[in-house]
C-alpha positions, 0 to 999 in steps of 0.5 A: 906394023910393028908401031903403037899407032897414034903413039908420039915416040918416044916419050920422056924417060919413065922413072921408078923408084929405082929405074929409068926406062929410055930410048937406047944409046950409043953407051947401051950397045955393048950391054945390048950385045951381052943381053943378046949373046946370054946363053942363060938370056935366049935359053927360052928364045931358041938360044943365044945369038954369036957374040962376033956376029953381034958386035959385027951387026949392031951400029953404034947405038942399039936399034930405036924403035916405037915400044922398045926401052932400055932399062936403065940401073944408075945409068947402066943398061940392065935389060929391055922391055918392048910393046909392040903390035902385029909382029906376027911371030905368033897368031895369038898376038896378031895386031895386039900389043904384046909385053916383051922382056929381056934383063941380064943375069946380074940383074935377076931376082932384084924386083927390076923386072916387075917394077920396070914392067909395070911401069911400061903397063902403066905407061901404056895405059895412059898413051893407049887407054882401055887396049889391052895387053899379050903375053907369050912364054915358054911354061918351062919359063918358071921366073917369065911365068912368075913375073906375068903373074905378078903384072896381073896376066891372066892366062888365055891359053897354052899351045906348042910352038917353037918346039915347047909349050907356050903359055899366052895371057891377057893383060887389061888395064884396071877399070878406073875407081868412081 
């Protein structure tokens, strides 16, 4: 199961400040194509996928699926954020729901990242209150590292695969004020 369960999908567009997080379109594919072509992109993901073999695959729109967003910077694409539970490329995140993120290089060291996940945590707090929220990457992944800081992750453990170590943390939602 790769759903968010009792989820209605997809929700309205989330605005921030400065971003919009929304179901892919057809005006994404080729910033999707780009994002997942990026040698700097997979240099922590076993490497950049074929630019060819990408624009041959991909359909019109990108995939749409419960949890992914594309994030959007003034009706461009700039990156991608999923929640998503039970993928099983990790034990760890086994039937959990796990943050993934992706963003351009341009798009880097602006705060897009943060503000955009923090967003999506927030939406998930109201869709899924209490459940709470995993996180892999790489340790050699200094700015993935920073941002789960950031999101406030707290670290559970680190382990090898992938051929790396591999940092996993625990997000909980904040217990509500009285």
């Amino acid at each position: 199961m790769t759903d968010l369960g009792p989820v209605a999908w997809p929700p309205a567009p989330i605005r921030t400040e400065r971003l919009v997080l929304r179901e892919p379109e057809a005006r994404d594919r080729a910033a999707a194509v780009e994002l997942l072509a990026s040698p700097e992109v997979g240099a922590y993901l076993g490497g950049a996928r074929p630019r060819d073999e990408l624009e041959r695959a991909m359909p019109g729109a990108p995939g749409r699926r419960p949890g992914l967003f594309v994030v959007d910077l003034d009706g461009a694409m700039i990156g991608q954020i999923t929640l998503t539970k039970g993928t099983g490329h990790l034990r760890q995140a086994a039937g959990r729901a796990e943050l993934g993120y992706l963003f351009l290089p341009r798009a880097w060291g602006h705060g897009y990242a943060a503000e955009a996940c923090g967003a999506a945590l927030d939406w998930f707090t109201g869709a899924l209150p209490g459940e709470r929220v995993v996180l892999a990457t790489q340790t050699a992944n200094v700015r993935s590292m920073r941002l789960a800081a950031k999101l406030g992750f707290l670290e559970v453990e680190r382990f090898e695969a992938y051929g790396a170590e591999q940092w996993f943390g625990e997000w909980s939602p904040a217990a509500p004020s009285d």
